[in-house]
C-alpha positions in Angstrom: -77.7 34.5 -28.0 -78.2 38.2 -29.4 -75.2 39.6 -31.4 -74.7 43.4 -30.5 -76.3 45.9 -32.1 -78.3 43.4 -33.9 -82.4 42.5 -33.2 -83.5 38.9 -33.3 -86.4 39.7 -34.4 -84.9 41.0 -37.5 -83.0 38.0 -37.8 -85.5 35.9 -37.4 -88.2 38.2 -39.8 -85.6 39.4 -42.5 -87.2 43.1 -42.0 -83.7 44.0 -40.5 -80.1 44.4 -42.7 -79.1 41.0 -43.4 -76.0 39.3 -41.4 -72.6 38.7 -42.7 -72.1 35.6 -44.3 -72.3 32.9 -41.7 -73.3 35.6 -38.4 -77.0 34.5 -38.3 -75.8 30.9 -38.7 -73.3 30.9 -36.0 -76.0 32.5 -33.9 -78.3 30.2 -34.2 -76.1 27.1 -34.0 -74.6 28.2 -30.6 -78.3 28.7 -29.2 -79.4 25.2 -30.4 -76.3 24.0 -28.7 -76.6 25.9 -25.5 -80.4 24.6 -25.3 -79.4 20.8 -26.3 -77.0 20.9 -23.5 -79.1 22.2 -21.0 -81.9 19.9 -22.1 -79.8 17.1 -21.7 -78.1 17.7 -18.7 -82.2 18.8 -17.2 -82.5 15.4 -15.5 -80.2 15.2 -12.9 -78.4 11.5 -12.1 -78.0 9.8 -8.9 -74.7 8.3 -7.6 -76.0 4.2 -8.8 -76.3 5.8 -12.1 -73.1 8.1 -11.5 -71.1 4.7 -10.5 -72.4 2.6 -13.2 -71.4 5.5 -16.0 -68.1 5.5 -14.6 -67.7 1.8 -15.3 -68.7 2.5 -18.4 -66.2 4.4 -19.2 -63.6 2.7 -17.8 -64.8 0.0 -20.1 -64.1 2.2 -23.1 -68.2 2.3 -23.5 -70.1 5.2 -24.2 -73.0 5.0 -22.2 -76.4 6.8 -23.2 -76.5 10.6 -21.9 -78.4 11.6 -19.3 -81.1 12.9 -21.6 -81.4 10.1 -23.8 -81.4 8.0 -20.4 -84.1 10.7 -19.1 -86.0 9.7 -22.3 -86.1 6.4 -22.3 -87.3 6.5 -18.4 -90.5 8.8 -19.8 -91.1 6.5 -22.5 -91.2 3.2 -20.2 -93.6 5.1 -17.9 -95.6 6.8 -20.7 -96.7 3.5 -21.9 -96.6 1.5 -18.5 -93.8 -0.7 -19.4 -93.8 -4.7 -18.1 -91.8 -6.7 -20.6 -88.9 -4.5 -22.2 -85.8 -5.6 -24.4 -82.4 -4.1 -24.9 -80.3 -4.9 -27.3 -76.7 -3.9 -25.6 -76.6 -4.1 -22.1 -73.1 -2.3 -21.4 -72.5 -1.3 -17.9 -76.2 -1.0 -16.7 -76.7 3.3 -17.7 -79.1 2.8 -20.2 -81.2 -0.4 -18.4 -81.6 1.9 -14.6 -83.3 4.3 -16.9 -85.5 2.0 -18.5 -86.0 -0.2 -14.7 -87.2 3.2 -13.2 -89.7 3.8 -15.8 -91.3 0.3 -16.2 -93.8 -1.2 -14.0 -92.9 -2.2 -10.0 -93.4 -6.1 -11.6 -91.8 -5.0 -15.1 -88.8 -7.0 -15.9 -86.1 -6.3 -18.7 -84.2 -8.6 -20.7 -81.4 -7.1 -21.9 -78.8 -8.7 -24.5 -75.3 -8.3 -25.1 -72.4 -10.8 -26.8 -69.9 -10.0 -23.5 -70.6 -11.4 -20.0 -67.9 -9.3 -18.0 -70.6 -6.0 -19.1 -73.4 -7.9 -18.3 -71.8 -8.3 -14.7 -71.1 -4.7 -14.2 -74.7 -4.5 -14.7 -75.8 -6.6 -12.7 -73.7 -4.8 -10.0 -75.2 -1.3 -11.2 -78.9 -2.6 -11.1 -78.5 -3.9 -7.6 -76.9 -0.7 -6.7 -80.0 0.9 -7.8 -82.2 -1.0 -5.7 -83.7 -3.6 -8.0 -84.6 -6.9 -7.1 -82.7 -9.5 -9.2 -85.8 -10.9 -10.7 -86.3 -7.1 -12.6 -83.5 -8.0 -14.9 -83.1 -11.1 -17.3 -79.5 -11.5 -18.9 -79.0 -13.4 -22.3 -75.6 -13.7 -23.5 -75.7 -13.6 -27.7 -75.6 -12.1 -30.7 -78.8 -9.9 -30.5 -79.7 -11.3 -34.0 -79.3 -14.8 -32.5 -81.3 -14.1 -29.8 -84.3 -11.8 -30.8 -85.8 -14.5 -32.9 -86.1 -16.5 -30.0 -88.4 -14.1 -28.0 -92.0 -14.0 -27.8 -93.9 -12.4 -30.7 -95.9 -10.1 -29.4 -94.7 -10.0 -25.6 -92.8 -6.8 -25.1 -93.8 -2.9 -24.7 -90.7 -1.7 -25.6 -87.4 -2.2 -27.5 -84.0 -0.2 -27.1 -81.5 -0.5 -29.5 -77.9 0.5 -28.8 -75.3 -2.2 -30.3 -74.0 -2.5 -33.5 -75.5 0.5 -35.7 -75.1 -1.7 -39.2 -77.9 -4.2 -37.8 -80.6 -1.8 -36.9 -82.2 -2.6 -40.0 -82.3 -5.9 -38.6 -83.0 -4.9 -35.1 -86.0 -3.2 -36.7 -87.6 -6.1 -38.4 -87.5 -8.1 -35.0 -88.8 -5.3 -33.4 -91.6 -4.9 -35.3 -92.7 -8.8 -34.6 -92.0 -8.5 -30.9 -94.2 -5.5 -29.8 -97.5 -5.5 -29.0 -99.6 -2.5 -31.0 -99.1 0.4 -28.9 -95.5 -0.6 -28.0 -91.7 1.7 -28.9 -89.1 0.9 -30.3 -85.8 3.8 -30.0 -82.8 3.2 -31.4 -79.6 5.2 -30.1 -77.1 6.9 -32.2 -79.1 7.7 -35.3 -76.6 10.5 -36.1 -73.9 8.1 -36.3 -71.2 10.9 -34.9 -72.7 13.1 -37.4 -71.4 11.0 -40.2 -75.4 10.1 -40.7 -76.2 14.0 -41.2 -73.5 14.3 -44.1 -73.9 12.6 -47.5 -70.2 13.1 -48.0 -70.3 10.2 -45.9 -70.8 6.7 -47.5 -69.3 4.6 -44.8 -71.6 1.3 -44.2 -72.8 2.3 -41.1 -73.5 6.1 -42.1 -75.8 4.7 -45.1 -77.1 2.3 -42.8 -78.1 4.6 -40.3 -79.6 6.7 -43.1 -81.9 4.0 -44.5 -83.2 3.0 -41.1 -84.4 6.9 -40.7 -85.8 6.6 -44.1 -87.6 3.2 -43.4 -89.1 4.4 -39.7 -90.3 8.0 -41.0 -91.9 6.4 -44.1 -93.3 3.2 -42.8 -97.6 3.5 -42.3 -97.0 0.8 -39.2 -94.6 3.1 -37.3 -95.2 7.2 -35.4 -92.1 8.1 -36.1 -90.2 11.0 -33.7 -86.2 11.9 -33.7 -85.2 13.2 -30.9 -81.5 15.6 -30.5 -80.6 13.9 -27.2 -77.0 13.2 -27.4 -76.2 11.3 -31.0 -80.0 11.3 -32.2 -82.5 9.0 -30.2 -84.6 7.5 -33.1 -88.3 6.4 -31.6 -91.5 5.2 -33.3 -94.4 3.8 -31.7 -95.9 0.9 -33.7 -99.3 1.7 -34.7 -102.5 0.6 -33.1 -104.2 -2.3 -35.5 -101.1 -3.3 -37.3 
């Protein structure tokens, strides 16, 4: 977005006069805003996943955004996805992204502590056109139930629950990937609290850490994407 009278290029260069306090700012936000939002909306969504993000709202959940979902769906295919976990099922939004990128024979297990969810998934997978043997539902604290999984038996691991046990979402990750194999946690930002150090609620310095811990770790390729509240990936390094 170009102000009047006023070249980007010298914006952008400093070789033109510089803006009032705040005009080149403002500029630029609303241009990374404008661009976010088209990015994010690029992906268009079908009426399964149009039904099953209703639902999700009805249930007062806030499901992934299209682009994070669009994301995930290139991330399951990019790495040719079989054995997947997610650790939140809510209404289905999130695991129709993840189903369409895996393999034909790929099958998720996706976790959540509420079995009324796990139903509206069910329904929204179905919808979708998956076979029920795509999908494996385990009712649980995630932190009950990860250590329970296979070490070494999954491509992938999405992490949308409780932000304050990513840390701990992280270290089962970690033994359940193969080499090779992602692991994206949703809602880095935290609402933007995780952006601000005036911030110091647990979850904000939580959230912090884990970004800390996942860009500096020599096991993890760390990327963070914009996509709706910060999509946190990292692909766990061949040989480790």
């Amino acid at each position: 977005m170009q102000s009047p009278g006023r070249s980007t290029t010298a914006r952008r260069t400093g070789t033109g006069p510089g803006p009032r306090t705040g005009d080149g700012e403002r500029a630029i936000s609303g241009n990374r805003q404008a661009s976010w939002a088209f990015a994010d909306a690029f992906v268009a969504e079908d009426d399964a996943l149009v039904r099953a993000r209703a639902r999700s709202h009805a249930e007062g959940l806030r499901p992934v955004s299209p682009g994070t979902g669009a994301a995930l769906r290139l991330l399951a295919a990019a790495g040719g996805a079989k054995a997947a976990v997610e650790i939140g099922t809510g209404a289905g939004v999130s695991g129709i992204h993840l189903l369409r990128g895996m393999r034909r024979d790929g099958v998720l297990t996706t976790v959540d502590t509420e079995p009324d969810r796990q139903q509206l998934a069910r329904e929204a997978y179905r919808e979708a056109g998956f076979a029920a043997n795509r999908s494996r539902f385990i009712c649980g604290s995630a932190l009950d139930v990860l250590p329970r999984l296979t070490d070494g038996g999954y491509d992938l691991v999405f992490c949308d629950a409780d932000r304050r046990e990513y840390l701990d979402y992280l270290d089962e990750a970690m033994r359940l990937l193969r080499p090779g194999g992602v692991v994206c946690f949703e809602g880095a930002f935290g609402r933007g609290r995780a952006l601000d150090a005036a911030h110091h609620d647990d979850e904000a310095l939580r959230l912090r850490e884990l970004m800390r811990v996942v860009r500096d770790s020599p096991h993890l390729a760390p990327v963070l994407l914009p996509t709706d509240d910060g999509l946190l990936c990292a692909v766990r390094a061949l040989g480790t």
